[in-house]
N, C-alpha and C positions, 0 to 999 in steps of 0.2 A: 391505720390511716391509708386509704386507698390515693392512686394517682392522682385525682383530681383535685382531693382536699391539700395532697403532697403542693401542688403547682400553683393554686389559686392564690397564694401571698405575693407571686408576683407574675403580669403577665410576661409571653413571651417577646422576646426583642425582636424589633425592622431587623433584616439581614441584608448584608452589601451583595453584592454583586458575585454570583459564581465566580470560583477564580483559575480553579484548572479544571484539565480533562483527564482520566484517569489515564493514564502514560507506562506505570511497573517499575519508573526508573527517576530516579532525581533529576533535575531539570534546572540548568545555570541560567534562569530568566531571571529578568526583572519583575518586581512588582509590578501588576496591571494598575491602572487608573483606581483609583480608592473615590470615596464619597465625598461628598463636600467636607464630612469631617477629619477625613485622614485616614480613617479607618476602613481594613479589606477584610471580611468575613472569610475566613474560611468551612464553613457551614452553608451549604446551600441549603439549607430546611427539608430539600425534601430523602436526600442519600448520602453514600459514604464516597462520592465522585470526588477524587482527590486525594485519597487517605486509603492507605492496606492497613491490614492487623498481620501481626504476629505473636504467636503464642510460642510457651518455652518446648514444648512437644511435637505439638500437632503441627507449629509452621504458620507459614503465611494463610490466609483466606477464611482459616475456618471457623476464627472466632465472630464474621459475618454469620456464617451456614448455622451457629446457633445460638444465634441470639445474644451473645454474649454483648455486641456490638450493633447499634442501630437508631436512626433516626428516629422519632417520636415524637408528635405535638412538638416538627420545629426544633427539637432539641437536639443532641446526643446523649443516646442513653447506653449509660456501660454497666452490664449486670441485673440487667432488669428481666432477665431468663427466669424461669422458672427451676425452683429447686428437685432436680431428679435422680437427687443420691450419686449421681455419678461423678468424679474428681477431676474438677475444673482446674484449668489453669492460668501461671499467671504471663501477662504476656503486655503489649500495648497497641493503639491505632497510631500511625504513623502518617504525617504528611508524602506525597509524591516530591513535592516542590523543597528547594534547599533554602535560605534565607540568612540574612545578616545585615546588622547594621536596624533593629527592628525592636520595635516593642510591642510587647507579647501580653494580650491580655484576653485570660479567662474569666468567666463566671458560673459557679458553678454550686451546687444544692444536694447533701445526702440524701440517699433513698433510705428504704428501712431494710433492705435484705443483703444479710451477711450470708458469705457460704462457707462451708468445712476447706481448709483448715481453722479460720481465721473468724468460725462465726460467735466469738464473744471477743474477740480482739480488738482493739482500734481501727476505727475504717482505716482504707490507706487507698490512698492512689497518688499520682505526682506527675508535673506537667514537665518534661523533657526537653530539650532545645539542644543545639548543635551537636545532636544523634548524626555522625558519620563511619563510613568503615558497616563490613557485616553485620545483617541483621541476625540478630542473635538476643535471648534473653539470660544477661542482661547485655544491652546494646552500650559501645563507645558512646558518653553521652556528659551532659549537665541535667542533676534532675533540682526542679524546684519543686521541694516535700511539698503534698498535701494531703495531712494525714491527723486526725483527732490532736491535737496539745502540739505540731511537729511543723506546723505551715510555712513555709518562709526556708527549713533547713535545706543547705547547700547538699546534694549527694553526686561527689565526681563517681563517674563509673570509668568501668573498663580503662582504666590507665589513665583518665584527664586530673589534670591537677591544677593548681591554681593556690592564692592570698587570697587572704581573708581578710577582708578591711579591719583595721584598728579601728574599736568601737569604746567608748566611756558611756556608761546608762544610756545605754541604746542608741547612740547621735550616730546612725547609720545612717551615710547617703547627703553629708553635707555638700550643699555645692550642686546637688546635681538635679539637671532640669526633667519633668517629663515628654518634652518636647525637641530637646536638642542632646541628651544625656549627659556626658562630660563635656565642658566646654574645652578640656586640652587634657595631656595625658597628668592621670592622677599618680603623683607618688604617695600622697597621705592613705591611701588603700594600702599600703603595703606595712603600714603599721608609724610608731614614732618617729619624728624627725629625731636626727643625729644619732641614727640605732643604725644599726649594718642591716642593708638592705635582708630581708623577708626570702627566706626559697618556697618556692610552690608547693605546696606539699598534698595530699591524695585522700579521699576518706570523702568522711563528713563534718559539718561544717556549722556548728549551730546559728539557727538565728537570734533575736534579741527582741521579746514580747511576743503576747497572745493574743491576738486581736481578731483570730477568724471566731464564725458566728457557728453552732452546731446545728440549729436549728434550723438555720435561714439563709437566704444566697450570699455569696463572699465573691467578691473579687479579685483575682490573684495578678498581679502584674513585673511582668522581667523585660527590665531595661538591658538590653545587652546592643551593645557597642565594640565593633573591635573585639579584642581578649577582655574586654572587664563585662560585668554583668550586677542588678539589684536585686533584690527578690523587696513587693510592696504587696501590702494584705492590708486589704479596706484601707489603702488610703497611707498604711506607715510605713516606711524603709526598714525592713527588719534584718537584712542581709547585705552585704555586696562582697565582689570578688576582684582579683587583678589579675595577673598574667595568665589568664585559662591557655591550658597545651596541652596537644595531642599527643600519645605518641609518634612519632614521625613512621609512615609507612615504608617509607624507600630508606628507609636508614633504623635500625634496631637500635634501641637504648637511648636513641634522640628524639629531642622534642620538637614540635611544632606549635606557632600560636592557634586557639583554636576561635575561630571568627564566621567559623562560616555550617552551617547544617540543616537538618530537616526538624522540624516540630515533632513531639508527639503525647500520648495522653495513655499513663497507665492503667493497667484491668488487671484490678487487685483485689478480687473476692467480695469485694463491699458496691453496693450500687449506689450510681452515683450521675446527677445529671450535668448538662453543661449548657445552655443556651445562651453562650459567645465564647469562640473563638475564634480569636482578630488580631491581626497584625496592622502596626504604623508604621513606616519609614522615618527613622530620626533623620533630622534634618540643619 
């Protein structure tokens, strides 16, 4: 299947409004003015204005210089290089700009090229959020899996921890809006009434149902509010979290609530396109 046949099941999306300038450095602004609908692209269609890469070797900039990363027909495209025997790595593009209080929503479509190690594996990549602290792979982060059978899974990295919502056949996400998220703080995320509160604990985190498509675009979306966070795929609540924490930088072996970071989107051997990412302002 060549690109064109890859893209024609759906066209590309209107895109909002450029939203930064490439800066090197996170930046505690506010959200610019968003579109009538709420929603702020951060995709300008035509470049990576906005967003650095880091790879686990080579470092910041270079998974630009080959390809690994790049706009395309409007989109982002991650891994759509060509295969030349040489051993790629894995890394992610990152936002400039930090963000909180936001909902986070991707769209995004398998390509067909796998590379060594991982080229009979499950595709993988996964969309990151309150990435703070050194760039490094793998970075202080929250990842929401997106990965063949895995979409939805919770992966605390580098020290963040967090509950895991108490779930019965999947009733993730009761209560909660797309537009306002928690209407007040959740203790039923922390598991049963009349049980001893839940401690945070580190790892992974499964979700609860299959609902992304292989073949065809998926929409991934994270409610994240404060320390708590959803993970929703096409439309279901498969996941949510409560007390997300940093480790505490000024203090060793203490925590902090973790509420506030930069986006970003993994480059994980499997090609992979994306034409929307956008943030909303809960409100």
């Amino acid at each position: 299947m060549n690109r064109r046949d890859l893209l024609k099941t759906g066209a590309s999306l209107a895109l909002g409004p450029i939203l930064f300038t490439h800066q090197g450095l996170a930046q505690a602004l506010p959200l610019p003015s968003a579109g009538s609908d709420g929603w702020v692209s951060l995709l300008n269609g035509r470049d990576l204005t906005g967003w650095y890469s880091m790879l686990q070797n080579s470092g910041k900039g270079v998974a630009e210089a080959k390809k690994m990363v790049m706009m395309e027909e409007e989109m982002l495209h991650i891994m759509g290089n060509e295969d030349t025997g040489e051993a790629f790595e894995p890394g992610y593009l990152a936002t400039n700009q930090e963000f909180e209080n936001v909902r986070i929503r991707v769209e995004y479509k398998w390509g067909m090229k796998q590379f060594f190690p991982r080229s009979i594996s499950k595709r993988d990549n996964g969309l990151l959020y309150g990435l703070v602290g050194t760039d490094k792979v793998w970075p202080t982060c929250v990842e929401c899996q997106i990965e063949e059978g895995d979409v939805g899974d919770f992966f605390l990295v580098g020290g963040i921890r967090g509950i895991q919502g108490g779930h019965s056949a999947g009733l993730f996400g009761q209560g909660l809006s797309l537009e306002h998220g928690w209407p007040k703080p959740v203790d039923a995320l922390s598991g049963a009434k009349n049980q001893p509160p839940a401690e945070p604990t580190t790892g992974r985190m499964i979700k609860d149902g299959n609902f992304e498509n292989l073949n065809d675009w998926n929409v991934v979306e994270v409610i994240w509010q404060g320390d708590q966070a959803a993970h929703i795929v096409n439309g279901r609540t498969v996941n949510t979290i409560s007390k997300l924490q940093q480790p505490d930088p000024q203090n060793p072996g203490k925590f902090i609530p973790l509420t506030r970071g930069k986006i970003a989107i993994e480059i994980e051997f499997a090609e992979i396109w994306f034409r929307r990412i956008e943030v909303k302002s809960l409100v």
